[in-house]
C-alpha positions in Angstrom: 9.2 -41.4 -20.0 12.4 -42.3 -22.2 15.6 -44.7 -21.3 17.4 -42.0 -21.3 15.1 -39.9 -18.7 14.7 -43.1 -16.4 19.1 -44.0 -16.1 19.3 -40.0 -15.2 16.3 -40.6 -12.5 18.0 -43.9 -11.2 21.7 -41.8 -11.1 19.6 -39.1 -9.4 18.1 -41.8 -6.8 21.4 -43.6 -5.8 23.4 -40.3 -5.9 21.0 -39.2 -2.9 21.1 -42.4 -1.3 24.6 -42.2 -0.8 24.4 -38.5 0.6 26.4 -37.3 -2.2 25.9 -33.7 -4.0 25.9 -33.8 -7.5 29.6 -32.1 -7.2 31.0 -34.5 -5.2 29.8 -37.0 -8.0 30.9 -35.5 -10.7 34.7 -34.5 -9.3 37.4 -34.5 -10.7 36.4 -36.5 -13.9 32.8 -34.6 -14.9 31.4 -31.5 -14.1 28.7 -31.1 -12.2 26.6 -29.2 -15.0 27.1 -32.3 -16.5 25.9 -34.9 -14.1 23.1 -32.2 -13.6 21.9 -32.8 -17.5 22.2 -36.5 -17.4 19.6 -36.5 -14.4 17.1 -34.6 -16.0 17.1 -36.6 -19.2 19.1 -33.4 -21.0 22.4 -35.6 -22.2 22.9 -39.1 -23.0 25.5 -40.7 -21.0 28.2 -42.8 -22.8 29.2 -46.4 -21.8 32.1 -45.2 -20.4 30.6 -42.6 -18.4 27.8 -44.4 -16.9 30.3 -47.2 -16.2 32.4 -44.4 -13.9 28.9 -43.1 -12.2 28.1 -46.8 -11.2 31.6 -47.7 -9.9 31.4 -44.0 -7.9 28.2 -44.9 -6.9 29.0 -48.5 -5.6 25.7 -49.6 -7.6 26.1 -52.1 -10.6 26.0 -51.0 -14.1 22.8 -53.2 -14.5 20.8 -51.6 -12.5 21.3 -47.8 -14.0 20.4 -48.5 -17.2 18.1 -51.8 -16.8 16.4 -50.8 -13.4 17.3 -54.2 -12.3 20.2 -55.1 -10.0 23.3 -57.8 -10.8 21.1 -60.1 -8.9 17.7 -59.7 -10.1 19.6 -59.7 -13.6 20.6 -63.3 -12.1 17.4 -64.0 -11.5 15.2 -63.2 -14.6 18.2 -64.9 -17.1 17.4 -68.0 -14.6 14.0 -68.2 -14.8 13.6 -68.0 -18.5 16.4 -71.0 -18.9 13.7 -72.8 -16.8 10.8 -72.2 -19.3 12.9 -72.9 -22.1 14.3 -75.7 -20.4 10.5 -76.6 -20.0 9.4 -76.1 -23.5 12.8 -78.4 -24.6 11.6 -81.5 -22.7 7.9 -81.3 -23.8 6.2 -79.6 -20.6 4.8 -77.2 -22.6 1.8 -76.1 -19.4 4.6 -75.7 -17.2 6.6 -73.2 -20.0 3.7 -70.7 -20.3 3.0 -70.5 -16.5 7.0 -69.5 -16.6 6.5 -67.2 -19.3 3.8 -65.8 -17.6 4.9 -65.3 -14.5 8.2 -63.8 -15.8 6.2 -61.3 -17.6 3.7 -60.6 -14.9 6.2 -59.5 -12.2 7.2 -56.5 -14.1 11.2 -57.4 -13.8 11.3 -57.1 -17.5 9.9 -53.7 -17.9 13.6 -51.9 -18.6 14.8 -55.0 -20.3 13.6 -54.8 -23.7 15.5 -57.7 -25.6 14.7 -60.3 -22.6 11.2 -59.4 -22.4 10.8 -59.3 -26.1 12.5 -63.2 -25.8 9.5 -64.3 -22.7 7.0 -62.7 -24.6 8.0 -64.6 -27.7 8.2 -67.9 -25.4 4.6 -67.4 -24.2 3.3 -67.5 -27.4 4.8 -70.6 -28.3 3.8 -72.1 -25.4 0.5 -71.2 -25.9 0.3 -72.4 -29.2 1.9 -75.8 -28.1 -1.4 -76.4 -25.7 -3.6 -75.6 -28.4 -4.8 -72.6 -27.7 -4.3 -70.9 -31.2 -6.6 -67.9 -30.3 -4.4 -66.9 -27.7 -1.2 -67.7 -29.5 -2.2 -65.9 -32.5 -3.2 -62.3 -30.0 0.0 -62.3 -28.3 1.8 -62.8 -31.4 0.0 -60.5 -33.1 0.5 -57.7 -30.2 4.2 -58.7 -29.8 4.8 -57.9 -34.0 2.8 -54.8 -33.7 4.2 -53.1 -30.0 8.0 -54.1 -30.6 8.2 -54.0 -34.5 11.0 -51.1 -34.4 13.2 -53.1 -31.7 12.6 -56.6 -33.4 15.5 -58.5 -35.0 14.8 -59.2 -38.6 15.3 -63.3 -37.6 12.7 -62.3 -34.8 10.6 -60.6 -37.2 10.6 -63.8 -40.0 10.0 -66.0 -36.8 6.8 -64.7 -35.1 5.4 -64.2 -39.3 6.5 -68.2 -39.5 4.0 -68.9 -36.0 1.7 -66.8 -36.8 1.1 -68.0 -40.3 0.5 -71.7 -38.5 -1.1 -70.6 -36.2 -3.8 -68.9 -38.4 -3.9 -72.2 -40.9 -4.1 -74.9 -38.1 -7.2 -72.3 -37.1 -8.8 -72.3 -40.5 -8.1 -68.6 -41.1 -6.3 -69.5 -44.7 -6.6 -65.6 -45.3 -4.8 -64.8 -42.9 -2.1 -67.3 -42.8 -1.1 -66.7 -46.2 -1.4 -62.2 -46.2 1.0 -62.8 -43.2 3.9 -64.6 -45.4 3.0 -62.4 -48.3 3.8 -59.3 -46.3 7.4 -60.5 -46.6 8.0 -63.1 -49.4 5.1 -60.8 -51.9 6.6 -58.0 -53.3 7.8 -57.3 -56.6 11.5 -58.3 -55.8 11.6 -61.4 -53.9 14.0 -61.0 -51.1 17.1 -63.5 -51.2 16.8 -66.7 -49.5 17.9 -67.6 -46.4 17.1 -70.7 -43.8 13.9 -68.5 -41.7 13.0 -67.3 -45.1 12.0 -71.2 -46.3 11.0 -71.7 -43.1 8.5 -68.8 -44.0 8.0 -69.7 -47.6 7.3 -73.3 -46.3 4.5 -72.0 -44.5 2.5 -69.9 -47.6 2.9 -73.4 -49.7 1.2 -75.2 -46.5 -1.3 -72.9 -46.6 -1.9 -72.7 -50.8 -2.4 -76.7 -49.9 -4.9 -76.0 -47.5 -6.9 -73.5 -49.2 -6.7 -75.9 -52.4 -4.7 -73.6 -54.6 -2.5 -76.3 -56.1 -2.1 -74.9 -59.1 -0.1 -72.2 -57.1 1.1 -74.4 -54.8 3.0 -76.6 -57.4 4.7 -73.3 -59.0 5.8 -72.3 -55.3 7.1 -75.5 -54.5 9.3 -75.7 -57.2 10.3 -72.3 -56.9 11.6 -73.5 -53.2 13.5 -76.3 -54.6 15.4 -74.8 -56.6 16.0 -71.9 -53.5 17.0 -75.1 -51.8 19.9 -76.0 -54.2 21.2 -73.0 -54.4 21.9 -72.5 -50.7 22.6 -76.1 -50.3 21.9 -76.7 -46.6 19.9 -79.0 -44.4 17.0 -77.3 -43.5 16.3 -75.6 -46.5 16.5 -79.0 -48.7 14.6 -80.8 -46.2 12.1 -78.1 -45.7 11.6 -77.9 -49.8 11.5 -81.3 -50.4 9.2 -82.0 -47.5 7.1 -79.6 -49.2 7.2 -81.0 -52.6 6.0 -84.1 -51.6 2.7 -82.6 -49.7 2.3 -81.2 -53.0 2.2 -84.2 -55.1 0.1 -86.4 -52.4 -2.6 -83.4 -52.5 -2.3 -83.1 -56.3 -2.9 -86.7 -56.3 0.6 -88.0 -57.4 1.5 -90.0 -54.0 4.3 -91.4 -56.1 5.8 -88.7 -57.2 6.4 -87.3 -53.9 7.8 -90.4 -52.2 11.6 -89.7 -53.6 10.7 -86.0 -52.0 9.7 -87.9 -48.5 13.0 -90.6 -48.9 15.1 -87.4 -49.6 14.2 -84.8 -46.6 14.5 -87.5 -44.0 17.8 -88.9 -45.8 19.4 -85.2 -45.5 17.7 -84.9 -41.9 19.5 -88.4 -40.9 22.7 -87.0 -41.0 21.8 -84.4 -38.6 22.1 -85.3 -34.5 18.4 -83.5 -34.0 16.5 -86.5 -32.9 13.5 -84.7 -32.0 13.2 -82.7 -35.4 14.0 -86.5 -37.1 11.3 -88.3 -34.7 8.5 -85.4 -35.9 9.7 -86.2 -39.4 9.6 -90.1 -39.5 5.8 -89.3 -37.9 4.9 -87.3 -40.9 6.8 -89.6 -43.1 4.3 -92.3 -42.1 1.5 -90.1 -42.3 2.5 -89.5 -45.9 3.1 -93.3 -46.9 -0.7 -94.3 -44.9 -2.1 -92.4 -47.7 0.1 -93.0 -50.7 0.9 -96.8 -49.7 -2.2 -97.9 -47.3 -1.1 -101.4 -48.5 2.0 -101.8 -46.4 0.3 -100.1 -43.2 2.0 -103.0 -40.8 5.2 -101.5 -42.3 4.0 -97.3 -41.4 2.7 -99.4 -38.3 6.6 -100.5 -36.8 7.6 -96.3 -37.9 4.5 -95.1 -36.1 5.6 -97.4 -32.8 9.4 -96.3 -33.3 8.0 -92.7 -33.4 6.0 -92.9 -30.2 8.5 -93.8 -28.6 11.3 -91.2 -29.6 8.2 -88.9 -28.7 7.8 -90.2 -25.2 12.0 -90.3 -24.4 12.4 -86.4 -26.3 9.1 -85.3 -24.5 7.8 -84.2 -27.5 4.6 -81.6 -26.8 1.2 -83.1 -25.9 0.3 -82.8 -29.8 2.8 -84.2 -31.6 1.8 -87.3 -29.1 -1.8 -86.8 -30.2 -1.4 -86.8 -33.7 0.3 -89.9 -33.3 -1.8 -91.8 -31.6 -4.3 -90.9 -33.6 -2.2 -92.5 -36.6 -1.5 -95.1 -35.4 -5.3 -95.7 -34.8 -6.1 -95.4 -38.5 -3.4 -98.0 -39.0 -4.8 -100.7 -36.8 -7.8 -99.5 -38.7 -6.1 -100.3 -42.1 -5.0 -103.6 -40.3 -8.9 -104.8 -39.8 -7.7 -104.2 -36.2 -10.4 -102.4 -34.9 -10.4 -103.0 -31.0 -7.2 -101.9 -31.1 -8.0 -98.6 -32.9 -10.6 -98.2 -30.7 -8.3 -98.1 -27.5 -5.9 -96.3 -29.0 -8.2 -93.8 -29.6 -10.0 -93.5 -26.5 -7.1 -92.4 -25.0 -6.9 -89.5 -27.8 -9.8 -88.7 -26.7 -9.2 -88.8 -22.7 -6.8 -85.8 -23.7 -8.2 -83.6 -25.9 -9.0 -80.9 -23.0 -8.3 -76.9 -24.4 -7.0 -78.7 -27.4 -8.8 -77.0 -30.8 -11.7 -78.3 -32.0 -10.3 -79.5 -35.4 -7.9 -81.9 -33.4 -11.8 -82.7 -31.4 -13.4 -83.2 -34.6 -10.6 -85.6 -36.1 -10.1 -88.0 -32.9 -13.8 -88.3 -32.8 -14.0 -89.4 -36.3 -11.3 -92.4 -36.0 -13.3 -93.4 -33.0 -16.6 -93.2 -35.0 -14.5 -95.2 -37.4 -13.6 -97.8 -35.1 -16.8 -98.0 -33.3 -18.5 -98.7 -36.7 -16.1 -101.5 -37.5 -16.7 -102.9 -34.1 -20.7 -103.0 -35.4 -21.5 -100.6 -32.1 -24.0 -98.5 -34.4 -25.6 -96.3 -31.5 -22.3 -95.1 -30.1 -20.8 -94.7 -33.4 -23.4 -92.5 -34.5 -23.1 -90.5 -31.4 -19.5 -89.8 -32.1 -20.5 -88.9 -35.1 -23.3 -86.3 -34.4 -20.3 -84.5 -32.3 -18.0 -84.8 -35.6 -20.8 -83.1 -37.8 -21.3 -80.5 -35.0 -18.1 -79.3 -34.5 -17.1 -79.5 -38.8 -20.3 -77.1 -39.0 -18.1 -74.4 -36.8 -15.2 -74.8 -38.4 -13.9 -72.8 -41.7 -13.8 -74.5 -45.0 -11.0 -76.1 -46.1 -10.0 -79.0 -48.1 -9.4 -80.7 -44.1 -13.0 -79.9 -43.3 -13.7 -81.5 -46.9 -11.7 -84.5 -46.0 -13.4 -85.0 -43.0 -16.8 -84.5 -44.4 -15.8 -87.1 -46.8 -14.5 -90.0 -44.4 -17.9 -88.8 -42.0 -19.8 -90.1 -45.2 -18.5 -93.5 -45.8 -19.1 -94.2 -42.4 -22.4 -93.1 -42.1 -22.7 -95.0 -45.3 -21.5 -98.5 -43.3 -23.7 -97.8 -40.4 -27.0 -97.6 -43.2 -28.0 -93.9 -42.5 -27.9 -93.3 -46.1 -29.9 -89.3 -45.9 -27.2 -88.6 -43.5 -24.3 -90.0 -45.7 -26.1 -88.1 -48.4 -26.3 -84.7 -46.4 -22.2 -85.4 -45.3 -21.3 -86.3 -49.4 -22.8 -82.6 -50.2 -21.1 -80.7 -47.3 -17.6 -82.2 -48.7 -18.1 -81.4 -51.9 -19.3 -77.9 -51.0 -16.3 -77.2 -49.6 -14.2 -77.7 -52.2 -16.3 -75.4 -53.7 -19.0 -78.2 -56.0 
């Protein structure tokens, strides 16, 4: 059944509620052939019309062409403030049971936009606690089902999450056809803001995949995008890109005046939450790149969690702190105080995805070999190689592999460390 049958059905409804023939409604300013097509789905009321049928009908306009009356209108727009609202201050469990419920109730069923806007919301939510499998069907149903009522800024938007979803989930294939769709054809379409947001997304992924040969020509393909249209996000998104580049490509160096320069630009910006996210990757960065002056990344990484805790960042930005700044007291011959840190990773790793698993586990296999606790480190270990075994191959799983190694290595299981050597360099294809 169309729109346009469904407002002539709801006309048709109230009409005989009121005890009112379709003459009476229609005189003196319609016909009553007229108001006789409109309720059998025959002509299209105009605005003007259907404003002058609700205000003869005592009804609100809402309700004929929505379904949904001034106050469950009131209603609905409430309830999704609340799960933004939710998703703004970090409660990220509470946002998709909003969501959720919105959708579940059926009050959005002849409001298109607003429903398109929860269903959007879910999947966000989803994907903020960790379940990527889920995110990535409901954002993959949304783009398909509402494709001819999406906004094109929706449109680049769901691409943008899908495309991290499908990388932070190992499906590199994926993540990069779904930016390619857009940014791939033979005329590059001109760049905008959710377009580098969407380009900044296929060079994340060319990293991940190990295609820095690409990845290099992309990046400085966005940089220069990013001087041309000269605003914030697109030079901090390009130059934030840049310097993943060079710490992959094995230049830390070179991308450190890339690192200094997005949060410089960001600085000037009152977004503390989008600054706090970027001082955390900006130490994550300088760990690798300058390991020396980890008591320095150390006072960021502290400074960070603490932003995190007073924005209510979502439970995995938190995590993926934590878990830095474990590797730091690491760094610092600190291990007791990695190890705690760490623990508590590990206390909240529930629905989370396994690669986020797999890398707490690690530091804590780390830690307990530093702390000369063999059998438990092994252990933690055993659930590393486990859970790296299900996981797709990427230069992450190589990484991991890698550091699984050395400390196999330290605890003298030197087959194992042997066996863990040949599974990184496997992935990476040797």
């Amino acid at each position: 059944m169309t729109g346009q049958d469904l407002v002539g059905q709801r006309i048709k409804t109230v009409r005989r509620q009121r005890g009112l023939s379709q003459a009476q409604l229609a005189h003196p300013e319609l016909s009553d052939s007229y108001v006789s097509l409109i309720e059998s789905g025959k002509r299209t009321p105009t605005p003007a019309v259907l404003e002058l049928l609700a205000d003869k009908l005592d009804c609100s306009l809402t309700y004929l062409v929505n379904g949904v009356t001034a106050e469950q209108m009131q209603e609905i727009e409430l309830n999704l403030s609340y799960a933004r609202l939710a998703m703004e201050n970090g409660e990220v469990v509470e946002g998709r049971t909003r969501y959720a419920e919105l959708l579940a109730d059926g009050g959005l069923a002849g409001l298109p936009q607003l429903r398109q806007d929860a269903e959007y919301g879910l999947a966000l939510a989803t994907e903020a606690c960790g379940d990527l499998d889920g995110a990535i069907t409901l954002l993959s149903t949304l783009r398909q089902n509402e494709s001819a009522t999406m906004t094109p800024e929706r449109h680049i938007a769901i691409a943008v999450s899908l495309s991290r979803c499908y990388r932070e989930q190992g499906n590199l294939v994926q993540a990069v056809n779904v930016v390619e769709q857009i940014l791939g054809g033979a005329v590059r379409p001109a760049w905008t803001d959710d377009l580098m947001k969407l380009g900044g997304q296929l060079l994340a992924a060319y990293v991940e995949r190990g295609d820095l040969l690409r990845a290099r020509q992309f990046s400085s393909e966005l940089l220069a995008a990013a001087e041309l249209l000269g605003t914030p996000q697109a030079l901090t998104l390009a130059h934030w890109g840049a310097a993943i580049v060079a710490v992959e490509s094995g230049y830390g160096e070179e991308g450190v005046p890339h690192v200094e320069r997005a949060i410089a630009i960001q600085s000037e910006y009152e977004d503390p939450r989008r600054l706090a996210r970027l001082r955390h990757d900006y130490a994550q960065v300088m760990l690798i790149v300058r390991p020396m002056e980890a008591s320095t990344w150390r006072d960021v990484l502290l400074k960070v969690e603490t932003e995190f805790s007073e924005s209510s960042a979502n439970p995995m930005g938190k995590l993926r702190c934590a878990m830095n700044l474990a590797r730091t007291e690491l760094l610092l011959a600190h291990p007791e105080r990695a190890a705690e840190r760490i623990q508590v990773v590990c206390d909240m790793l529930d629905g989370m995805p396994e690669a986020l698993h797999a890398e707490a586990r690690l530091v804590f296999g780390q830690a307990l070999a530093e702390l000369g606790r063999r059998e438990q480190a092994l252990g933690e270990l055993r659930g590393v190689a486990e859970s790296l075994e299900r996981l797709p191959v990427t230069r992450h799983t190589a990484h991991s592999w890698l550091t699984a190694a050395q400390v196999l290595e330290r605890v003298d299981e030197p087959a194992r460390s042997v066996d863990a050597y040949q599974r990184a360099l496997a992935c990476v294809g040797l």
